[in-house]
DODRENFI-637674 format. One record per residue (C-alpha): residue in three letters; x, y, z; residue number from 1. Coordinates in steps of 0.5 Angstrom, whole numbers, plus 500, padded with zeros to 3 digits. Layout:
BEGIN
SITE  resn  east  north   up  resi
SITE   ALA     X      Y    Z   NUM
...
***
This chain:
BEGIN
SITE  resn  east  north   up  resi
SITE   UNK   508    659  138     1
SITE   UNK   508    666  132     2
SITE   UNK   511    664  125     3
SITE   UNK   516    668  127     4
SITE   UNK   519    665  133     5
SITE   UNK   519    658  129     6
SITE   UNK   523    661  123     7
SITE   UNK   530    658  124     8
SITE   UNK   536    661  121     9
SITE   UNK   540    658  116    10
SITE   UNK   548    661  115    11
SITE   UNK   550    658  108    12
SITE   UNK   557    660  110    13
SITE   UNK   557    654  116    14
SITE   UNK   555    649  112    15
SITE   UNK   562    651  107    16
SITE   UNK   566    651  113    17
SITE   UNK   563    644  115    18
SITE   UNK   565    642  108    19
SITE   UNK   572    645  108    20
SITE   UNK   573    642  114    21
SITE   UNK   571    635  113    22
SITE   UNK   575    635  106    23
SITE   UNK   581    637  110    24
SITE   UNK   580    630  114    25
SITE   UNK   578    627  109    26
SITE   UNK   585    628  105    27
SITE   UNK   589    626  112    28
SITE   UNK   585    621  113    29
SITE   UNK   586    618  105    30
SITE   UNK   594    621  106    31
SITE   UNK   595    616  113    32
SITE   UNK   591    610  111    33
SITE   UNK   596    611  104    34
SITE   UNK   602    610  108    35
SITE   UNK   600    605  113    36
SITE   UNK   598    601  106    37
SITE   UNK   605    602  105    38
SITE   UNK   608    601  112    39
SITE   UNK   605    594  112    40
SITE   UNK   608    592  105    41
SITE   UNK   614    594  108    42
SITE   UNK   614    590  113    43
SITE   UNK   610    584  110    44
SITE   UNK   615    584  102    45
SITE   UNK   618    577  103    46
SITE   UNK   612    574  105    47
SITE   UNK   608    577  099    48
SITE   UNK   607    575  092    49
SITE   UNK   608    578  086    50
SITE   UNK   601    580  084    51
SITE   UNK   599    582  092    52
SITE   UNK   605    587  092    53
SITE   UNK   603    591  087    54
SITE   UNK   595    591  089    55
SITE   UNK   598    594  096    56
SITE   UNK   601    599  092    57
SITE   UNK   596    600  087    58
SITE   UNK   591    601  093    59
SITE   UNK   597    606  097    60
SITE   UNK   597    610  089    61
SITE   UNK   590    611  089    62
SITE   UNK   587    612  097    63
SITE   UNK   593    617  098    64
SITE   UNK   593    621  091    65
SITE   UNK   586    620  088    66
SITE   UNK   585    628  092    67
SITE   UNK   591    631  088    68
SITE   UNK   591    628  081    69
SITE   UNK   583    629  081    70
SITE   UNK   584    636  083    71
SITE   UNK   590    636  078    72
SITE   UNK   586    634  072    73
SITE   UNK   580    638  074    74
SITE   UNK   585    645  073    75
SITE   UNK   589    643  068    76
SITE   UNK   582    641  063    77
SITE   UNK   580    648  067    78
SITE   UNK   586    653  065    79
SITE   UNK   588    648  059    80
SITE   UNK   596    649  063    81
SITE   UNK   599    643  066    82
SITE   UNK   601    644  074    83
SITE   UNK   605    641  080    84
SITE   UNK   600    636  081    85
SITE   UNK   600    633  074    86
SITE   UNK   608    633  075    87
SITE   UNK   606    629  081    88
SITE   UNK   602    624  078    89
SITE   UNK   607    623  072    90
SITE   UNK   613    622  077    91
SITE   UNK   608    617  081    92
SITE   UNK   607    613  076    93
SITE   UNK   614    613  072    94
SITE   UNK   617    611  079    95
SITE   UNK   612    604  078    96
SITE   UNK   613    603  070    97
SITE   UNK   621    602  071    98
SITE   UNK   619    598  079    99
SITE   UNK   620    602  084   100
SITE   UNK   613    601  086   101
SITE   UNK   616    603  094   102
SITE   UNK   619    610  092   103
SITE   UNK   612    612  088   104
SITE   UNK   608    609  093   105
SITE   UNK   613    614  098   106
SITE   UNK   612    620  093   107
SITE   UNK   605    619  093   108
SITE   UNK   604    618  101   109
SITE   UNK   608    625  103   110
SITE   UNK   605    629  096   111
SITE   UNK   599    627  100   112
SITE   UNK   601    629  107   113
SITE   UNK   603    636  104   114
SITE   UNK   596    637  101   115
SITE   UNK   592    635  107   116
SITE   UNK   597    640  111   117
SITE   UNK   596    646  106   118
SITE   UNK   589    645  106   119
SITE   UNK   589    646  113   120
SITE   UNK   593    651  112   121
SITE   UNK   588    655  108   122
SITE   UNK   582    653  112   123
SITE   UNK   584    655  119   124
SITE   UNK   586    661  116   125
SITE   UNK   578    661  114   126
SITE   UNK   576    658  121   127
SITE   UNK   579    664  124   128
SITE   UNK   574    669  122   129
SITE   UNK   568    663  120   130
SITE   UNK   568    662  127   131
SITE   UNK   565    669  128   132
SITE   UNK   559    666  125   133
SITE   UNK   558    663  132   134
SITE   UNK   558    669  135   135
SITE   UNK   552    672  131   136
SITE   UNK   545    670  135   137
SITE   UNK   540    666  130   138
SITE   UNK   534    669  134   139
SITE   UNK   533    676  139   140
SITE   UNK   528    678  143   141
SITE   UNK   524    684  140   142
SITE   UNK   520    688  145   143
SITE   UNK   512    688  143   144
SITE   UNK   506    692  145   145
SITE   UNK   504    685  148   146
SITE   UNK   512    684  152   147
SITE   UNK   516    681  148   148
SITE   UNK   517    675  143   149
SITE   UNK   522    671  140   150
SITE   UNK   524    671  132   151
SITE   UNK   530    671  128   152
SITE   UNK   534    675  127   153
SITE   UNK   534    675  119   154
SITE   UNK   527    677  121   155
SITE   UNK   528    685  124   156
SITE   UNK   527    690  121   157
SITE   UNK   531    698  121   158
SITE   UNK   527    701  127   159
SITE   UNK   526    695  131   160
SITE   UNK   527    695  139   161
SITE   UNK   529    689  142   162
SITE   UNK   531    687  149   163
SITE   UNK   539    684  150   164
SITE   UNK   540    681  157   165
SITE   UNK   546    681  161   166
SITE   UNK   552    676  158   167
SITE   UNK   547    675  151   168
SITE   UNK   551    678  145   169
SITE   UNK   548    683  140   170
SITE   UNK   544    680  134   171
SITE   UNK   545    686  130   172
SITE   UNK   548    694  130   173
SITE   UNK   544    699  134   174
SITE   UNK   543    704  139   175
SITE   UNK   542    703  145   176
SITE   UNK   535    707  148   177
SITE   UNK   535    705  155   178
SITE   UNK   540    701  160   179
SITE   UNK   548    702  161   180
SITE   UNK   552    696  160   181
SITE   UNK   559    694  159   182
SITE   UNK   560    691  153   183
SITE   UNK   566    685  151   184
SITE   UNK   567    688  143   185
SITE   UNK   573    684  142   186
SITE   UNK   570    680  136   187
SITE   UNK   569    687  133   188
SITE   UNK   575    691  135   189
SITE   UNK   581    686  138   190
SITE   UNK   580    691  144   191
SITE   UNK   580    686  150   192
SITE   UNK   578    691  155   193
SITE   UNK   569    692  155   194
SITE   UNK   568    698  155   195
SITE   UNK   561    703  157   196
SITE   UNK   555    704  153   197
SITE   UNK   549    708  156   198
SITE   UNK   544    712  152   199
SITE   UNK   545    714  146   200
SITE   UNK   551    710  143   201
SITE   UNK   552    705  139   202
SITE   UNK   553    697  140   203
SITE   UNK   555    692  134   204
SITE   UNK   552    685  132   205
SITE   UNK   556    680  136   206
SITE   UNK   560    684  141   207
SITE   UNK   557    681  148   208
SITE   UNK   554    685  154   209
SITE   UNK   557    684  162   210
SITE   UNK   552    686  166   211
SITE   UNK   546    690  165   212
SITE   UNK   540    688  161   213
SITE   UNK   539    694  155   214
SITE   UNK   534    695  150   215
SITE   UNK   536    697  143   216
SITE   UNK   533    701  137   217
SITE   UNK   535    697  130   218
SITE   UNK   540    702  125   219
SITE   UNK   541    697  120   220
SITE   UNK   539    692  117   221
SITE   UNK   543    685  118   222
SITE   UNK   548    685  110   223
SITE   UNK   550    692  112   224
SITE   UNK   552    692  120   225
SITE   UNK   559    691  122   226
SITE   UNK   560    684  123   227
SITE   UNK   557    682  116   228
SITE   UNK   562    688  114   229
SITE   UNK   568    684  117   230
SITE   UNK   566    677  115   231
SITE   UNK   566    680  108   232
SITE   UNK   573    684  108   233
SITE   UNK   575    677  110   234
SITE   UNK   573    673  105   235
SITE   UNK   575    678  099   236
SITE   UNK   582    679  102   237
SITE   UNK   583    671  102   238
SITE   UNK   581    671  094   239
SITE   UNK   585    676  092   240
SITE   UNK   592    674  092   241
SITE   UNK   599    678  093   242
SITE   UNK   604    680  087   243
SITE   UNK   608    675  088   244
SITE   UNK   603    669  089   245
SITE   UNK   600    671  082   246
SITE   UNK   608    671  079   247
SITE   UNK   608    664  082   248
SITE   UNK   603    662  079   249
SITE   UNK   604    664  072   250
SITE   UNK   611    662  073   251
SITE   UNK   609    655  075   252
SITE   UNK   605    652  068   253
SITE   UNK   612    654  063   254
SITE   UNK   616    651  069   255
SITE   UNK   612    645  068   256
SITE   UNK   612    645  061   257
SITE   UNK   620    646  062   258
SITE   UNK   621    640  067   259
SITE   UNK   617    635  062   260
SITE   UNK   623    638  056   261
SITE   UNK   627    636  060   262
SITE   UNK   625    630  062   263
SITE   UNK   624    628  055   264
SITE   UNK   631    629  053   265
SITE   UNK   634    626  060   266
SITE   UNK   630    620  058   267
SITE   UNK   635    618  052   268
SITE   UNK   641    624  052   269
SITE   UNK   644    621  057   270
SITE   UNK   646    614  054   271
SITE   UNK   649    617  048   272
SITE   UNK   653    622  051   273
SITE   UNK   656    619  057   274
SITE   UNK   655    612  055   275
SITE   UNK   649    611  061   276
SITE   UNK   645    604  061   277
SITE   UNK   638    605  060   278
SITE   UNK   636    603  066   279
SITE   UNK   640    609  069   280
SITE   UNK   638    614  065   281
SITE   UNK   631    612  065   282
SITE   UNK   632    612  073   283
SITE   UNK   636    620  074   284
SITE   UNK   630    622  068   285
SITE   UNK   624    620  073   286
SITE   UNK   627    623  080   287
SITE   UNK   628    629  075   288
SITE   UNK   621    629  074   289
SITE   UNK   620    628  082   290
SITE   UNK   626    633  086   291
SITE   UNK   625    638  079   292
SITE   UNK   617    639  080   293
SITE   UNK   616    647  084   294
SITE   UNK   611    644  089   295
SITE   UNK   615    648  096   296
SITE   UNK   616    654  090   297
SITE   UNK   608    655  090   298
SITE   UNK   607    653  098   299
SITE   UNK   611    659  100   300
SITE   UNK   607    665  098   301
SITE   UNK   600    663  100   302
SITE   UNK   600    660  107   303
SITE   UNK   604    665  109   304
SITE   UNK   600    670  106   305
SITE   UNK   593    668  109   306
SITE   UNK   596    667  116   307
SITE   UNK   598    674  116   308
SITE   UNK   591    676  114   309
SITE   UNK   588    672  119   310
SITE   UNK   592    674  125   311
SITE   UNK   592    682  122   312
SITE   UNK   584    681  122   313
SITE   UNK   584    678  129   314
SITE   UNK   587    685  132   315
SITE   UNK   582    689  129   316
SITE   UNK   587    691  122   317
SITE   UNK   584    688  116   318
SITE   UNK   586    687  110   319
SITE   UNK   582    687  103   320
SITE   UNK   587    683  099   321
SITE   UNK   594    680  100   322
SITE   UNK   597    686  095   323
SITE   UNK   595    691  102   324
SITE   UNK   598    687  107   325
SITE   UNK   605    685  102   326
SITE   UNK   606    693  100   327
SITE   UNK   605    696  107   328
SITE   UNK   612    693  109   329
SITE   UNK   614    698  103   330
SITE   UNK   611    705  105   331
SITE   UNK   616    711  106   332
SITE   UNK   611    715  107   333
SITE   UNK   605    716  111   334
SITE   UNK   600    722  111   335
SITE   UNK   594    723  115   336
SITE   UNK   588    727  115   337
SITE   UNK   586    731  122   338
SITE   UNK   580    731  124   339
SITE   UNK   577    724  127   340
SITE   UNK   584    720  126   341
SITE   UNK   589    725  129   342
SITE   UNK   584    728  133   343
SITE   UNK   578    726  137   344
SITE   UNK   573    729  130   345
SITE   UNK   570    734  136   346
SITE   UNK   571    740  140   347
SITE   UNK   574    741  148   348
SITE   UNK   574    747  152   349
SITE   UNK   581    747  154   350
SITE   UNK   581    754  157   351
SITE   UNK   577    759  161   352
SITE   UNK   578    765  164   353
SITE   UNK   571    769  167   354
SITE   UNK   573    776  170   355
SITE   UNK   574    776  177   356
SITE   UNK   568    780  180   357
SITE   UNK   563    774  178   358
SITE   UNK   562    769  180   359
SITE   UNK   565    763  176   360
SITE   UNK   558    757  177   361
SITE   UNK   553    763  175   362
SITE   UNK   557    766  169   363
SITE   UNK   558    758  167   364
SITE   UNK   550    757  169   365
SITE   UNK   548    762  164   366
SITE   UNK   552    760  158   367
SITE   UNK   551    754  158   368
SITE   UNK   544    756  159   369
SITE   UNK   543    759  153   370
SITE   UNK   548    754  148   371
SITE   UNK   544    749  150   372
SITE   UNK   539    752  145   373
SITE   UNK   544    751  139   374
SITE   UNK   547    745  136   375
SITE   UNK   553    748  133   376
SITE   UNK   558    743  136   377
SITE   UNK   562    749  140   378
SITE   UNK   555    751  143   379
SITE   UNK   555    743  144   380
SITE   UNK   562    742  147   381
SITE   UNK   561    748  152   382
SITE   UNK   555    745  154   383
SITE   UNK   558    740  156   384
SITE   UNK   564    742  159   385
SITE   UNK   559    746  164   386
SITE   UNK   555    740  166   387
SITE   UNK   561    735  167   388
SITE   UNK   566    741  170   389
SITE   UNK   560    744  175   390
SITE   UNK   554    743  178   391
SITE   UNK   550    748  174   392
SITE   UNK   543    748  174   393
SITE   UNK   541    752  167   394
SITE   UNK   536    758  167   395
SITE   UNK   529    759  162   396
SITE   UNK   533    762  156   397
SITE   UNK   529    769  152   398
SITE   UNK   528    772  145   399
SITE   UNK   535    767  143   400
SITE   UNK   537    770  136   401
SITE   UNK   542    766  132   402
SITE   UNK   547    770  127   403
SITE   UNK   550    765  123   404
SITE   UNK   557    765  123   405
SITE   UNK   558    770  128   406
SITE   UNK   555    769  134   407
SITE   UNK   548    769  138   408
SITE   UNK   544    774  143   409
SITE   UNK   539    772  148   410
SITE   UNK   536    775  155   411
SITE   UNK   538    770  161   412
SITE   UNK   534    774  168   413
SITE   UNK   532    781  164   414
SITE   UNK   539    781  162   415
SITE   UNK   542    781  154   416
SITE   UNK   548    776  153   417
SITE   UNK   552    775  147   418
SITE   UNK   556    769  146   419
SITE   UNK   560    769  139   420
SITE   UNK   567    771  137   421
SITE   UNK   571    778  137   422
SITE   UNK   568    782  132   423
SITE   UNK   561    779  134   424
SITE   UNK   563    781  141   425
SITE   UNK   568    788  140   426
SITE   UNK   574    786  138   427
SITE   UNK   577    792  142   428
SITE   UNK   573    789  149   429
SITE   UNK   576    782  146   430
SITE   UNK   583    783  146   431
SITE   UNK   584    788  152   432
SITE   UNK   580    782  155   433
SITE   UNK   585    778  161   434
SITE   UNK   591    782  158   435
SITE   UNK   590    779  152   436
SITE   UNK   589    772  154   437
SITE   UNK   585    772  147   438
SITE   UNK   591    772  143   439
SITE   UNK   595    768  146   440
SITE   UNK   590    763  146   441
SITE   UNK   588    763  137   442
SITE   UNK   596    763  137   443
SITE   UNK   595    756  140   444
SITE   UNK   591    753  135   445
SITE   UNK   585    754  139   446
SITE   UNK   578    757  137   447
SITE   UNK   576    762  142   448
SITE   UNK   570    764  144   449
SITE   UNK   567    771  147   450
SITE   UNK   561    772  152   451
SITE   UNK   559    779  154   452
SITE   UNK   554    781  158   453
SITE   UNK   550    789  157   454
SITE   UNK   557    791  161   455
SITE   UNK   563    788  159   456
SITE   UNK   566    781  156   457
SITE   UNK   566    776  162   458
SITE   UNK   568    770  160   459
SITE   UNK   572    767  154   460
SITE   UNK   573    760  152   461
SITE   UNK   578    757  148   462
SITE   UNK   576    750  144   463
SITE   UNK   581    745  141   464
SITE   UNK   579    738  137   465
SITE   UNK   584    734  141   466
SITE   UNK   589    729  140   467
SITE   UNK   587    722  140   468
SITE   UNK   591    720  147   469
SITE   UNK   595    715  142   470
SITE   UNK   597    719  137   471
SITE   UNK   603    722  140   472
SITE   UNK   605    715  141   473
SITE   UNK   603    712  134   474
SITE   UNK   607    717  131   475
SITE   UNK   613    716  135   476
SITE   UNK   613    709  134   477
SITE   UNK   613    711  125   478
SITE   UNK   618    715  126   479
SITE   UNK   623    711  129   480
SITE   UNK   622    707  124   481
SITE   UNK   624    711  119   482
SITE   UNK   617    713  115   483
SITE   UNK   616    720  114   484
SITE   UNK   609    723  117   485
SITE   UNK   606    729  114   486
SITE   UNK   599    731  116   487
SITE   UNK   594    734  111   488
SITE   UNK   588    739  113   489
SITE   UNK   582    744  112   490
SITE   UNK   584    748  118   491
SITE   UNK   587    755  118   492
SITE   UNK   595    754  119   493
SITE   UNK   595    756  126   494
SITE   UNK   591    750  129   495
SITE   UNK   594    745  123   496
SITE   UNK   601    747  127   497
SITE   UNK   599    747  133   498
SITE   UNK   596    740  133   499
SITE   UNK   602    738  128   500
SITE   UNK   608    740  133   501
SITE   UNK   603    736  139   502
SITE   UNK   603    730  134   503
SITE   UNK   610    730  133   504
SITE   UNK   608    730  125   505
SITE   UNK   615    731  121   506
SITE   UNK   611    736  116   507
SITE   UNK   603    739  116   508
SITE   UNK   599    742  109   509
SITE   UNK   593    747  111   510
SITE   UNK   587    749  108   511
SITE   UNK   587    743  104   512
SITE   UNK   581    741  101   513
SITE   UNK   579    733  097   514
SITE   UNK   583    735  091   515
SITE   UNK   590    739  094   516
SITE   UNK   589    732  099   517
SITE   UNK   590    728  092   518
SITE   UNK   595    734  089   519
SITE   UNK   599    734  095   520
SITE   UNK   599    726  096   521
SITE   UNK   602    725  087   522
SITE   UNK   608    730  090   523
SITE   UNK   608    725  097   524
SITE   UNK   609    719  091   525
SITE   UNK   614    722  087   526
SITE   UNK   619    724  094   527
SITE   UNK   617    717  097   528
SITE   UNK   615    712  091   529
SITE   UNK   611    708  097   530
SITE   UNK   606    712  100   531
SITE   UNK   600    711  105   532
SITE   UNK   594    715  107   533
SITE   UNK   590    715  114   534
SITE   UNK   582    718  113   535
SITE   UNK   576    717  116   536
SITE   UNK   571    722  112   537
SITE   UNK   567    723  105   538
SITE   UNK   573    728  104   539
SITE   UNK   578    723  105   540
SITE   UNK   576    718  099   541
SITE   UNK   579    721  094   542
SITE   UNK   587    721  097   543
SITE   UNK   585    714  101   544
SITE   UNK   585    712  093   545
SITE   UNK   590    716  090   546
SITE   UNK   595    713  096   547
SITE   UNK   599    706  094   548
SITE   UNK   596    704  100   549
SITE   UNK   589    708  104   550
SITE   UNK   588    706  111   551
SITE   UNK   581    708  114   552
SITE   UNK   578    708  121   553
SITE   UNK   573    703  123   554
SITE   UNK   569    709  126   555
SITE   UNK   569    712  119   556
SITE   UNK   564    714  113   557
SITE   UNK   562    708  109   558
SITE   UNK   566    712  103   559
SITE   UNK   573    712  106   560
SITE   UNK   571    705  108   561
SITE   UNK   569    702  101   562
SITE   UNK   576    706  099   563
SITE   UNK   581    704  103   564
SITE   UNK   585    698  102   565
SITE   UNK   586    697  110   566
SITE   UNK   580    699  115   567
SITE   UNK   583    699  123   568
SITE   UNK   576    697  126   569
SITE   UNK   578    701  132   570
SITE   UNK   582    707  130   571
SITE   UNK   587    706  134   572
SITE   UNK   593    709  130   573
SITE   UNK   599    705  134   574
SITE   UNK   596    698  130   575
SITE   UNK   598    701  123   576
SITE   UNK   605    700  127   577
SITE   UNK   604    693  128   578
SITE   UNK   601    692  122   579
SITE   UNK   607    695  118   580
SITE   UNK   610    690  122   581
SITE   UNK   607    683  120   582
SITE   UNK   608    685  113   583
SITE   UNK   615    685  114   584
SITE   UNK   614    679  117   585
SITE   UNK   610    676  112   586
SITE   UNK   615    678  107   587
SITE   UNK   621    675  110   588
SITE   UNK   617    669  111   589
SITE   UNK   616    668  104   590
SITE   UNK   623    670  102   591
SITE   UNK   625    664  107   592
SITE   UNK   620    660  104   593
SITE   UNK   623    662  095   594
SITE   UNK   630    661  097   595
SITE   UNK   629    655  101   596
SITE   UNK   626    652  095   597
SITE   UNK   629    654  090   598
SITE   UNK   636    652  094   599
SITE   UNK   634    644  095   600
SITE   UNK   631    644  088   601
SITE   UNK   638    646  085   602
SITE   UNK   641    641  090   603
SITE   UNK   637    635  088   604
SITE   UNK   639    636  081   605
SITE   UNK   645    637  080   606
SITE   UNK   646    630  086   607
SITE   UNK   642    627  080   608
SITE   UNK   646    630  076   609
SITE   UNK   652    627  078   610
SITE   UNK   648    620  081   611
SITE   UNK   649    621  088   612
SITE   UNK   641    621  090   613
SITE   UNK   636    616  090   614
SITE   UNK   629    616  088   615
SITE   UNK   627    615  096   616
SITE   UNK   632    621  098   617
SITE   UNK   629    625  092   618
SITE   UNK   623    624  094   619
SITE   UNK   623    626  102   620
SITE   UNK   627    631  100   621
SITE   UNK   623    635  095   622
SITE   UNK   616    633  099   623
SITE   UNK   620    635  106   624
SITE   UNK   621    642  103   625
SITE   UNK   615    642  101   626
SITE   UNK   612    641  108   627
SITE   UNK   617    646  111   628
SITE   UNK   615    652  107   629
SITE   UNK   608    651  109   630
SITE   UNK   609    650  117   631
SITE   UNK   614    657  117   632
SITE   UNK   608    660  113   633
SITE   UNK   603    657  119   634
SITE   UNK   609    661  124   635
SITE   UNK   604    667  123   636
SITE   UNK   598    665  126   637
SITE   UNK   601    666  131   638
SITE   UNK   604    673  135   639
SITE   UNK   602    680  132   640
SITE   UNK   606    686  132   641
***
């Protein structure tokens, strides 16, 4: 067997997944075994002695609060500022010095059972894009002068054919250089419907042929394709953290330090100013430190926060950072680019009209015969239209001359024709062509193009960058929500109005070049404040990063890519909707989470307070909340849109 074929590929990012997935057993598994501990002394308190009472619950501190006071430690010797944790364990072993063993043992045992939820809570949202990784074949068949032969898929190369077979996934990005399949591209896009490819078209690593067995030329090497692609917007927008998750967090180590002055005074105030015994006022001092600790206030944000990541990245919308995801929900304003996000990025015939006393198959014969020489995109969309609209069988093309910007010349059957616009073609011939027809055609935004032979003009063809049959819709769906449209464009202002008033757009720019895009944006902000950009190209990359937020295409250049805070990885323009949507969402989430903490913080204090909360209530009201907040942020999981 080749050394190649034995080579094994390992995926590093596996193992950390197993890991995180063990450790989140493992702190359930402590949490549960804790509160069995604590169950069976319950049950078992007459019959126990004094010294097997308090090793129970010695064992029932440790197995179950071992996880948080480590991790406490570690960040508090870390960051040299105190934590939740640290108020945990304060707490837990402030309810033991004064006896009430059971009560710490409690706040011990549901304090565990919260962390072992959030952790499942980060995790899951991790697992949901790490379980991708399993979609990626460790090997591929690589197609040899001998056949072919098996190796790693770490292991090819840029130029390398390879051979996928029906129902195997794809190893990596390519194209495809023979065979016609359908293709499942769900894990890439969020699309469930397969979709054709044939010659000539793209496929993406981890997407799964149908039917069929093709054979596909490498375009890039296994770091740079659309997969790993993802995977690594996933992991960025999961460290980064949202406004309000940075604000809770530096809250946090001050409101600690405020809870332990408190504390400090309640320990020995009480007594000397409402005549407390020292006993209650010890008492009321340890549930402050319990009820008072902000651990549902510093679970409300990031679950939520990661769920909505998660699920957004499971419907091809990803976001590069919880701050995005946050700030969409505030957009009063969105502009787009046209071409490739509007429209479909390339030209259509729309319009012909061939002079009656011809026959229409030949005229469209002779000039797709000679556009086919030619590989301006106009040239190429004719060409197109000709083979597609009628059977037409090209002709030997002579003496073709190109005048750039113009037009060209060539002989088709001894005869002279000319393909260009109307100054090209006469301007006079071209307008009093069809009555006219021309100039109504160029009215509606649409490049008109003119063929002559040595008699006369013959035919004329009108072409149009299309709208994306979504877009009507998407737009709609944006206005009815109140956000302002405005399209921004490097067309002349016939053809920006007219895809603008196709489009429904509220308001269009033409004859924009990249540093209007950015000049037109500022004066967007300054009217709106919160703004968003819509772009595919190089020339887009500007305005994404000028915009409060930049969306890109998925199909779009590596620069709009790598500037834009949000990539849809299939342009479809209907799912900036739904993304606006879950931010929404997110954000009454958290609302519901802050409010709801801080509400059941207040009133376990003032209880406190007023000696109406014991230390077992305290402590299942303030963990319960805590465990609350962090299952409303699970909610997100689940539904997009």
């Amino acid at each position: 067997m080749p050394a190649e074929a034995r080579s094994i590929r390992v995926n590093p990012f596996n193992f950390l997944s197993l890991f995180k997935k063990s450790k989140e057993h493992l702190e359930l598994i402590a949490a549960l075994f804790s509160g069995l501990l604590l169950f069976f002394t319950w049950l078992n308190t007459e019959h126990l002695s004094h010294s097997a009472y308090i090793t129970l619950h010695v064992f029932a501190f440790v197995t179950g609060g071992y996880a948080k006071a480590k991790e406490g430690i570690e960040a508090t010797i870390r960051d040299r500022e105190l934590n939740v944790e640290m108020l945990m364990i304060l707490a837990a072993i402030g309810s033991a010095s004064i006896g009430y063993w059971t009560e710490g043992a409690i706040l011990i045992f549901i304090f565990a059972l919260s962390g072992a939820l959030e952790t499942y809570t980060m995790n899951k949202s991790q697992r949901e894009i790490s379980s991708l990784m399993d979609l990626q074949p460790n090997h591929a068949w690589k197609v040899t002068k001998d056949g072919y032969t098996e190796v790693a898929t770490d292991l090819l190369m840029v130029g390398d054919n390879i051979l996928i077979k029906a129902g195997e996934r794809v190893p990596s990005d390519g194209k495809i250089v023979k065979g016609t399949t359908f293709i499942d591209e769900s894990a890439i896009t969020g699309e469930s419907l397969p979709v054709m490819k044939t010659n000539g078209e793209e496929v993406f690593a981890g997407t799964v042929t149908m039917d069929g067995s093709i054979t596909v030329e490498i375009t890039k090497p296994m770091k740079d394709t659309v997969f790993q692609q993802v995977m690594e917007l996933v992991r960025t927008a999961q460290k980064e953290k949202s406004p309000s998750q940075l604000f809770i967090e530096r809250f946090e180590g001050t409101y600690v330090k405020g809870v332990l002055l408190v504390v400090a005074f309640m320990l020995f105030l009480p007594h000397f100013l409402f005549g407390w015994t020292w006993m209650d006022t010890v008492y009321r001092a340890m549930i402050l430190l319990v009820v008072a600790s902000p651990c549902a206030l510093v679970a409300s944000i990031m679950p939520a926060t990661l769920s909505a990541i998660s699920s957004s990245a499971r419907h091809g919308v990803l976001f590069k950072g919880g701050v995005h995801l946050e700030n969409l929900s505030h957009i009063k304003a969105i502009a787009f680019d046209k071409t490739g996000t509007l429209t479909n990025g390339s030209p259509e015939v729309t319009d012909m009209y061939i002079d009656p006393l011809y026959n229409k198959e030949d005229v469209l014969a002779v000039i797709a015969s000679i556009e086919q020489e030619s590989n301006h995109p106009l040239a190429q969309a004719i060409v197109h239209y000709a083979v597609n609209r009628s059977n037409v069988t090209l002709q030997p093309v002579e003496n073709m001359k190109n005048f750039s910007g113009q037009g060209v010349t060539a002989v088709v059957g001894e005869e002279t024709w000319k393909i260009g616009n109307a100054n090209f073609i006469g301007e006079t011939a071209a307008e009093m062509f069809q009555d006219g027809a021309a100039l109504r055609l160029a009215s509606e935004g649409k490049t008109v193009v003119f063929a002559a032979n040595e008699d006369r003009v013959i035919a004329i063809m009108a072409l149009k960058d299309t709208v994306r049959a979504e877009t009507k819709q998407a737009i709609k769906v944006l206005k009815d929500h109140g956000i302002y449209t405005v399209m921004l464009t490097g067309d002349n202002t016939k053809t920006a109005e007219a895809i603008a008033e196709e489009s429904g757009i509220d308001q269009f720019v033409a004859e924009c070049m990249p540093d209007k895009k950015v000049g037109e944006l500022k004066k967007l902000k300054k009217r709106f404040k919160q703004i968003a950009m819509v772009g595919d190209g190089i020339n887009d990359a500007p305005a994404l990063a000028a915009a409060n937020v930049g969306i890109a295409m998925g199909e779009g250049t590596d620069a709009a890519l790598e500037t834009a805070d949000v990539v849809l990885m299939k342009n479809d323009l209907p799912r900036i909707a739904k993304a606006m949507k879950l931010s929404q969402r997110m954000n009454r989430v958290v609302k519901q989470n802050v409010v709801f903490s801080i509400a059941v913080i207040m009133l376990l204090i003032i209880s406190n307070f007023f000696q109406v909360l014991d230390l077992p209530l305290g402590v299942i009201g303030h963990e319960g909340s805590t465990i609350l907040v962090i299952l409303n942020g699970l909610r997100l999981l689940k539904g997009y849109g």
